[in-house]
C-alpha positions as CSV (number, residue, x, y, z in Angstrom):
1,X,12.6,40.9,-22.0
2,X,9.7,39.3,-24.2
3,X,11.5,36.1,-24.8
4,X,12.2,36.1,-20.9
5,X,8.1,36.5,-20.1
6,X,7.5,33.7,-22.8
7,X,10.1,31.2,-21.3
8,X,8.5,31.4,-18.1
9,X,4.9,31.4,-18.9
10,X,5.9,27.8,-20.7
11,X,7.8,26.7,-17.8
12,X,5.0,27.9,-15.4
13,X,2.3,26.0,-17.9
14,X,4.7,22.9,-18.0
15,X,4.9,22.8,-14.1
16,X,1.5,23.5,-13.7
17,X,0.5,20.7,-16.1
18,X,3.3,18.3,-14.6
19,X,1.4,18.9,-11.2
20,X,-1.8,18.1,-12.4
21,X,-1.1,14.4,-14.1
22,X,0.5,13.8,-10.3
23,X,-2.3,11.1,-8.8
24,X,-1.0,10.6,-4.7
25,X,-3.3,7.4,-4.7
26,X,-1.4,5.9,-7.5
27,X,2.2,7.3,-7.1
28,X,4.6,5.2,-7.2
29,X,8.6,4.3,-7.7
30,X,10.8,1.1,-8.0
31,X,10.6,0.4,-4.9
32,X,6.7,1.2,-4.5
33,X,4.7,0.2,-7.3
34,X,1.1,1.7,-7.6
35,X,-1.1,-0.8,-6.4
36,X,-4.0,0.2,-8.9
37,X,-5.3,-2.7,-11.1
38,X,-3.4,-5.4,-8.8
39,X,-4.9,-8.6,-7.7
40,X,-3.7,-10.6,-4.7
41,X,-4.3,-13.5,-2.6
42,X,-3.1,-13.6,1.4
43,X,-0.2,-15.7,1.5
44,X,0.9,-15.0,5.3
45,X,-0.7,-13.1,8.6
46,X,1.3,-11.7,12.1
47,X,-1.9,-13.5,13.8
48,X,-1.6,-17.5,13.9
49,X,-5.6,-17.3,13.8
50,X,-5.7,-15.7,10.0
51,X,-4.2,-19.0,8.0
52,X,-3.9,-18.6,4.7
53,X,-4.3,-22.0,4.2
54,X,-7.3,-22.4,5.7
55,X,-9.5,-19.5,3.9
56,X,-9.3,-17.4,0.6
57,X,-8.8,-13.9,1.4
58,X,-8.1,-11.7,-1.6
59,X,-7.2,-8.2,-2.3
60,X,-8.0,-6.5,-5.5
61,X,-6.9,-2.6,-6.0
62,X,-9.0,-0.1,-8.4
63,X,-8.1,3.4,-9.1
64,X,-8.7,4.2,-5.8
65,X,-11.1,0.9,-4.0
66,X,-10.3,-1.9,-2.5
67,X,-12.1,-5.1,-2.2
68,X,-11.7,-8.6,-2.4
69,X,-12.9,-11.8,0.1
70,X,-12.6,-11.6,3.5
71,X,-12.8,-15.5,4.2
72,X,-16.5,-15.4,4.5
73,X,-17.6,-11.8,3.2
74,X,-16.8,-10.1,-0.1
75,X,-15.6,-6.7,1.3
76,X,-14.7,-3.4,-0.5
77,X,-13.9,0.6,0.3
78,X,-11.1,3.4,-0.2
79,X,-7.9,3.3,0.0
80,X,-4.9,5.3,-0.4
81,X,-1.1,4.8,-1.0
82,X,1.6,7.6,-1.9
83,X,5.1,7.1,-3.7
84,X,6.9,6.9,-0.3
85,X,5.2,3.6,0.5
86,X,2.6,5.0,3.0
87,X,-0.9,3.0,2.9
88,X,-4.5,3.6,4.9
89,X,-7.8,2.2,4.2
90,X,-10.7,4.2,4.8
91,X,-14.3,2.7,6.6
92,X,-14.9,-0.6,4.5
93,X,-17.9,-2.5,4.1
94,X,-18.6,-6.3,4.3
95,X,-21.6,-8.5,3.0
96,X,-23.1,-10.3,6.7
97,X,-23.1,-13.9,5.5
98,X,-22.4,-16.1,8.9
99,X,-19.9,-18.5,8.3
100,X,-17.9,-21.3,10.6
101,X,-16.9,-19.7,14.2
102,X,-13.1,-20.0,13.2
103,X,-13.5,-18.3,9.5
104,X,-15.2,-15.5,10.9
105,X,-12.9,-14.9,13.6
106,X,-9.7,-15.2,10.9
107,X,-12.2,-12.7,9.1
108,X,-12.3,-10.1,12.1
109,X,-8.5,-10.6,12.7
110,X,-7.8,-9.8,8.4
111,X,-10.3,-6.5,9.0
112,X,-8.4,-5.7,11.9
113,X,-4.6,-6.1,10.9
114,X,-5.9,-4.1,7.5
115,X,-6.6,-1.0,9.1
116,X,-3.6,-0.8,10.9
117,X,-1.8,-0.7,7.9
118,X,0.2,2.1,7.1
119,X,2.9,1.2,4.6
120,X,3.3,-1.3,1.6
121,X,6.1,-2.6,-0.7
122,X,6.1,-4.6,-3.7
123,X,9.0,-7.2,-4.6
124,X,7.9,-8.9,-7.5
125,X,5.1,-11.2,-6.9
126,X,4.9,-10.0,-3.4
127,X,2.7,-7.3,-1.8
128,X,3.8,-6.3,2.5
129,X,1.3,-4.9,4.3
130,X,3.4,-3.0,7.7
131,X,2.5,-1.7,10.5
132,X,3.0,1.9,12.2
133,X,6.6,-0.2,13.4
134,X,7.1,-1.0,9.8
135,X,6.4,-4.5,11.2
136,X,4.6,-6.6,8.1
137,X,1.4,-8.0,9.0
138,X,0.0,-8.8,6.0
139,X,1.5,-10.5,3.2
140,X,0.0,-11.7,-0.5
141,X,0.9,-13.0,-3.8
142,X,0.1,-11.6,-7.1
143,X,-2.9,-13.9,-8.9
């Protein structure tokens, strides 16, 4: 009966201690990749007036921040991601440097398709930023 107690107080310890190294921001599997000390630059955009091309827009993950360029700004805030590929930001903030009519709009339109994310993936050099209809709207490369 006293070896019975002792082998479940260590598995109860071992669970306990298993459940406390578990980070939900960082989580991830092989097919969802923490996102934590990542760098990224947009390659692609669902919205013709955000062209990669055209303006640097970068995305840099911390522990649990985001921020990178937003075309004109430097931009930054929280974010979360879980090991089923789920994604949100949380209220980000911007520097308010003015900047040519189209880079601010392709600024507003990158602000606006990353809040509606909701689920990312990694394939190699590639981060997806998808939509509530798992539709990607954002897409970088690793730099």
């Amino acid at each position: 009966m006293r070896g019975t107690m002792r082998t479940l107080a260590m598995i109860g310890m071992i669970v306990c201690a298993s459940a406390v190294g578990c980070d939900s921001t960082n989580a991830g599997s092989a097919a969802t990749p923490p996102l934590r000390d990542t760098k990224w630059q947009l390659s692609a955009s669902s919205d013709a007036a955000l062209d990669p091309t055209k303006f640097a827009v970068t995305a840099d993950f911390g522990e649990t921040d985001i921020s990178g360029r937003s075309a004109v700004n430097r931009y930054g805030g929280p974010y979360a991601v879980s090991a089923d590929g789920s994604f949100k930001t949380g209220a980000l903030y911007s520097t308010r440097m003015a900047g040519p009519a189209d880079a601010m709009r392709a600024e507003s339109v990158y602000f606006e398709l990353l809040g509606k994310a909701r689920r990312y993936s990694v394939n190699g050099a590639n981060l997806a930023l998808s939509d509530e209809g798992n539709q990607t709207i954002l897409t970088f490369t690793a730099r």
